[in-house]
N, C-alpha and C positions, 0 to 999 in steps of 0.2 A: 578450772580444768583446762577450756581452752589457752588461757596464756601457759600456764605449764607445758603443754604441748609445745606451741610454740617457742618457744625458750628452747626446750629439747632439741628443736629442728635448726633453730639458728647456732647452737652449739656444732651441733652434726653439719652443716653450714660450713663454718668457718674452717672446721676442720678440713674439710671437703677443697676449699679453696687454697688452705695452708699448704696444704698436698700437691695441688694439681701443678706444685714451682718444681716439684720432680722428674724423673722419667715416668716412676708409674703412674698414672691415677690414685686418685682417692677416693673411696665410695663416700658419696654423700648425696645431697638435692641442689640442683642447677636449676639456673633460671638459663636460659639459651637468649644470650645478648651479645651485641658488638662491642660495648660498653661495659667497665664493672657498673654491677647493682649497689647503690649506696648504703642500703637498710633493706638486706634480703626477708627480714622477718616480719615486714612488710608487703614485701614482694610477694610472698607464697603464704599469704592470708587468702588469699581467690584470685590467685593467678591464672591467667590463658592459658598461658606456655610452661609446663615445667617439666623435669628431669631427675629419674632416680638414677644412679650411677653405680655399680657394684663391679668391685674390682674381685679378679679369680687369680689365683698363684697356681703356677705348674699347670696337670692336667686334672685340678680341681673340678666338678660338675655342680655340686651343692653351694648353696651360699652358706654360710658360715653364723655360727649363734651372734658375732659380737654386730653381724649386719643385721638381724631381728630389728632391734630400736630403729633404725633406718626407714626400712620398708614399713613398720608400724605406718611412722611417723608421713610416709608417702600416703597409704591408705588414709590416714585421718584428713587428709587433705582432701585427696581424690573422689571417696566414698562415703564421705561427711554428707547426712541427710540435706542439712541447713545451708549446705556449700548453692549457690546457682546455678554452678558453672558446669554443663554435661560432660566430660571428660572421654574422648577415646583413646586405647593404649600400641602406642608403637612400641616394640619390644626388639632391640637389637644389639645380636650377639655378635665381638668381635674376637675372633679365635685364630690360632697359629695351625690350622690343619684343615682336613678337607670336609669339615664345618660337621662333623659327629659330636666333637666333642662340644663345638657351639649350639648346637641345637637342644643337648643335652640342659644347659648351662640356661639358655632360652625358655625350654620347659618346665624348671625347675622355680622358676621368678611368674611365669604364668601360674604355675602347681598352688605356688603363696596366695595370690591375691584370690582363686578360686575357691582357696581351704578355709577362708575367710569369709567367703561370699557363702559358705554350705553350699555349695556347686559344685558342677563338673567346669564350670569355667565361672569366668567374674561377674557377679550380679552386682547393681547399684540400686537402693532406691534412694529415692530424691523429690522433695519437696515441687509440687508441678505446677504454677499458677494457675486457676483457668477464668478467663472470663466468658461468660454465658449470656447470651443476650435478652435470658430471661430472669433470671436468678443471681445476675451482677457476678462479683470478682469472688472468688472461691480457690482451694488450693485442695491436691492429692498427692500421696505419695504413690508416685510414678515406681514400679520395676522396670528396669529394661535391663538386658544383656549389651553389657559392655562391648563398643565394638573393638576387635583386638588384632593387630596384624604383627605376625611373627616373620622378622629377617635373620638371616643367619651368612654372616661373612668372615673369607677366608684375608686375612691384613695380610698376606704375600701379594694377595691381587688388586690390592685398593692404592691408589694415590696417598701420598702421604698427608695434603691439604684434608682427604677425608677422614683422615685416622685421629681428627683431633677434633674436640668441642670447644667452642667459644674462641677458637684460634691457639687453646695451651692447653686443655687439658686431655692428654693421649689417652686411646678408647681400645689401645691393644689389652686383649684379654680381661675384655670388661662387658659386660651387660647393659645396654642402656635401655632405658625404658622413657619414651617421652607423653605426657600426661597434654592433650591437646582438649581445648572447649570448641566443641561443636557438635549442637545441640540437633541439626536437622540429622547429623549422621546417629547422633543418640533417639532422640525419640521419633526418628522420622521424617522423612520431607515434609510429609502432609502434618502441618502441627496445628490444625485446628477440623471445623468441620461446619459446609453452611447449608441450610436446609431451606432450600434447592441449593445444590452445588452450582448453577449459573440461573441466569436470567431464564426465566419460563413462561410461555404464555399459555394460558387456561383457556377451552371453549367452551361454555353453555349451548343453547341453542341460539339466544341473540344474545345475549351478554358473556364478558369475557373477561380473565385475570390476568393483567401485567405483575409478575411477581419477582421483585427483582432477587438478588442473590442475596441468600440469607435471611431472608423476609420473616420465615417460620420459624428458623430456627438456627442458633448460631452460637457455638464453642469453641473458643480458640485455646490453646494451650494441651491438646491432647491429641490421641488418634483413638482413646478406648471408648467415650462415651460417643460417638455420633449417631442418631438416630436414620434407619433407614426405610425405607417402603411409603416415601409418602403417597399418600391420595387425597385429590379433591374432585369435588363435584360442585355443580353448578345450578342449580333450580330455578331458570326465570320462570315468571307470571309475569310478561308486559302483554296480554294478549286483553282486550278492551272487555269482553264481553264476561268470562267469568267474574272478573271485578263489579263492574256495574250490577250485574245481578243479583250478586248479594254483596254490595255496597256496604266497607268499613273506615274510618276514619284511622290515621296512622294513630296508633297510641300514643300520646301525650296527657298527663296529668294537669298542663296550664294553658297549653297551646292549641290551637286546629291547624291540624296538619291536614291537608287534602293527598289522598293516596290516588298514583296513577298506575300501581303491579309492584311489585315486590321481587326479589332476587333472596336465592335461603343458597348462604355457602357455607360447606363442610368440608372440614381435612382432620385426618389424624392427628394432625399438630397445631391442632387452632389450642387458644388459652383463655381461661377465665378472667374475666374482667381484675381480680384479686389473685390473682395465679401468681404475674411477675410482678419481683421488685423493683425493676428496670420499666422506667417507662416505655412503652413500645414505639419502634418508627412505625411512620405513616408510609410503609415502602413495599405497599402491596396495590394496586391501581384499577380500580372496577371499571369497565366500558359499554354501553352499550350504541348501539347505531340507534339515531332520533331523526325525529323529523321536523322538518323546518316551523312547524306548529310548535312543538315543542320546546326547539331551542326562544324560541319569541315567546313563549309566556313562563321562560326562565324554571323552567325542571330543575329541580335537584335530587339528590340523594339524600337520604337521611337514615344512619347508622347508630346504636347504640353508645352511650357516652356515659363514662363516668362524672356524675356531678356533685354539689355538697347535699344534693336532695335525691341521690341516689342514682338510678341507670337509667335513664330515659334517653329516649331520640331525636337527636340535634341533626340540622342541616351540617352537610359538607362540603366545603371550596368544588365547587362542582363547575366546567369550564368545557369548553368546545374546542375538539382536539386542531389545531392547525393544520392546513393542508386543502388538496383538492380530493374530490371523493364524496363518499357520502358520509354524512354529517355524523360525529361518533363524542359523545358526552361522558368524561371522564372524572373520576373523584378517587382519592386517596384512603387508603382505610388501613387498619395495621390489625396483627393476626386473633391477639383478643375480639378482631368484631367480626368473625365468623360466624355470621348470622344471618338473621335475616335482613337484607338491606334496602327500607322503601323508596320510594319515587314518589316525589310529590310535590307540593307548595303551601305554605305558611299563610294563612288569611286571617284574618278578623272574622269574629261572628256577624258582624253586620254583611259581610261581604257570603253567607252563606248563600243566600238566596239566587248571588249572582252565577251561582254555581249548581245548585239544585233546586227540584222543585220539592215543592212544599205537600206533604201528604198530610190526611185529615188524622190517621192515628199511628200509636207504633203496630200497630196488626195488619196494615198495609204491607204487599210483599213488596221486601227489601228495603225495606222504612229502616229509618237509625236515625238516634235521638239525640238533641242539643239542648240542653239546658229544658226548656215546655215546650220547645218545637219538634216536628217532628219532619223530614226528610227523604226524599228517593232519588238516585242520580239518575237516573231514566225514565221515561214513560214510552208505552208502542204507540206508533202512529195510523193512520187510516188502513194502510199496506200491511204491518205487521212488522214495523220497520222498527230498529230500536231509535230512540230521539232523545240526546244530551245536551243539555246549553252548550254553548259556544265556547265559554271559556273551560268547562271541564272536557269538552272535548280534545280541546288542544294539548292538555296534560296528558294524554293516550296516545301510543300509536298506534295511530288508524291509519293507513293507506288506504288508497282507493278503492283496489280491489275487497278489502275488509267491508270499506263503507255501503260498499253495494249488495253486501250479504243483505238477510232477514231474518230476523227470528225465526221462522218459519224452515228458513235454508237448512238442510243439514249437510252441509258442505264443511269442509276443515277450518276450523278458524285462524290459523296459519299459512301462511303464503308457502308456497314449494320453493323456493328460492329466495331466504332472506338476504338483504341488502350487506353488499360484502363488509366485515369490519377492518377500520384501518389499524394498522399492526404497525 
């Protein structure tokens, strides 16, 4: 069916340009060049540029039956689902009066492509690529309203250089309509959509979100589907004392992970680990300010991870942000790991001891169990003081001010003024 068409239009073609060796015009389809077209039926397969031309006798307003096949043959071009190319339609009437009779003549070539569309004016739909950054490369059939701008000239007042197409063919008492691809004036400046529309940053109480653009969520090829109202929140635990108390190891099925607080992040547009089929970037940035204890006994982050032994939690490229200021510990994470995100260090069993003391049963408060041994990360001291080895100390931050609380204290276990973060 499509070469039939085409054939049709290259017959109407030729004729079109057989014509244009006359004074009048000849209705048919232009291609607008400086150059002849070698193989027009090539040319207006998905052309950029192209041109219906409809010539009018006397003070005619209607176009005429034997121009039907014509204009068909424009529309299959134009308005063809599978066509790429967005089309908007310049419509210009060239008339011998003080442009009634062109305007008429104007509206009647609009009237067609409408009566076609089941409109009051031209609809297109058209196949609309989209890629998703969750859901990969995808396609819709876009509606839009064609954009349409109607001219209406008097050829007493125009220059003669204007009154001709391609440099021959004359446009007195003729209709031109030119069929132009541009896709932002069709679907829109905005032809995609990123969630967050720019770079944003997120505050916790001490921890925070570098979320760059598009992180959450990201459409391009449309303006219908973009999701709006995002929210997030923030949940740290870096505060030393509820941890210790009742003291858990990060969950690992093979590993010992030593936890030093935990970060729980939520938004509307976080995704299941199985959600996308788009691998996700790692282009969302967790921060927390540390202390120089910390950064020396090498803190990390540890996030949820798909693996061939299912979802458990891996350490993350975790690095100390450059700069003067206070010291601020940064890892990567992408929007599937909207969870809970621990702090901690990777040990060996044998190295538990180095890190806690040893309780006689698991009935002991705050006891947690290794293999037959059994565990506390704190005990109180003479004072009523809490007391942590050395090395799980440094995995907390403690500040001074903290250090010198007591169990006993019931003062805030938060400082009124955390350590500013670098941004």
């Amino acid at each position: 069916m499509r070469s039939s068409i085409l054939r049709r239009v290259a017959v109407l073609v030729a004729l079109a340009v057989a014509g244009a060796i006359g004074l009048r015009a000849q209705s048919g389809l232009y291609i607008p060049s400086a150059k002849p077209v070698k193989n027009m039926q090539k040319a207006l397969e998905r052309p950029e540029v192209f041109c219906l031309l409809l010539q009018f006798d006397g003070d005619e307003s209607e176009y005429r039956e034997q121009d039907l096949d014509l204009m068909d043959s424009a529309y299959r071009i134009a308005f063809a689902v599978e066509n790429p190319n967005y089309y908007t339609m310049l419509v210009e009437s060239y008339a011998d009066d003080d442009g009634e009779l062109g305007r008429r003549r104007a509206d009647a070539v609009v009237r067609y492509f409408a009566m076609r569309s089941h409109a009051p004016f031209p609809i297109r739909y058209a196949n609309n690529p989209i890629h998703c950054s969750c859901h990969g490369d995808s396609s819709e059939v876009l509606r839009y309203e064609v954009p349409l701008a109607v001219e209406v000239y008097d050829c007493g007042q125009l220059p003669e250089a204007r009154m001709l197409l391609n440099k021959s063919v004359p446009l007195r008492g003729t209709v031109l309509v030119t069929f132009r691809n541009d896709p932002d004036e069709c679907v829109g400046s905005a032809r995609g959509c990123y969630t967050p529309a720019e770079d944003s940053l997120v505050h916790g109480y001490y921890a925070s979100l570098f979320i760059t653009r598009g992180a959450l969520h990201t459409v391009e090829g449309t303006k219908d589907t973009c999701p709006t109202g995002i929210e997030i929140s923030i949940d740290d635990h870096l505060g030393y004392r509820p941890i210790v108390e009742q003291y858990r190891l990060i969950p690992h099925p093979k590993q010992l992970l030593v936890q030093a607080g935990y970060i729980v992040l939520k938004s509307n547009y976080s995704r299941g680990m199985d959600e996308c089929e788009v691998p996700q970037k790692d282009s969302i940035f967790i921060r927390i300010p540390a202390t120089p204890e910390q950064v020396e006994a090498k803190l990390r982050f540890f996030a949820r991870v798909k693996t061939s032994r299912g979802t458990e939690y891996k350490a993350l490229p975790t690095r100390k942000l450059p700069g003067k200021g206070a010291l601020v510990l940064q890892a990567p994470i992408n929007v599937t790991q909207f969870d809970t995100i621990y702090l901690g260090k990777r040990i060996q069993e044998n190295e538990l001891k180095k890190y806690f003391y040893e309780a006689a049963s698991s009935t002991e408060a705050a006891a947690f169990t290794v293999g037959k041994r059994h565990y506390v990360a704190y005990r109180v001291g003479k004072h009523g003081e809490m007391e942590l080895k050395k090395p799980l100390k440094a995995l907390f931050r403690i500040t001074p001010e903290q250090e010198e609380e007591t169990l006993l204290d019931s003062g805030r276990s938060r400082p009124d003024d955390p350590e500013e973060i670098i941004e």
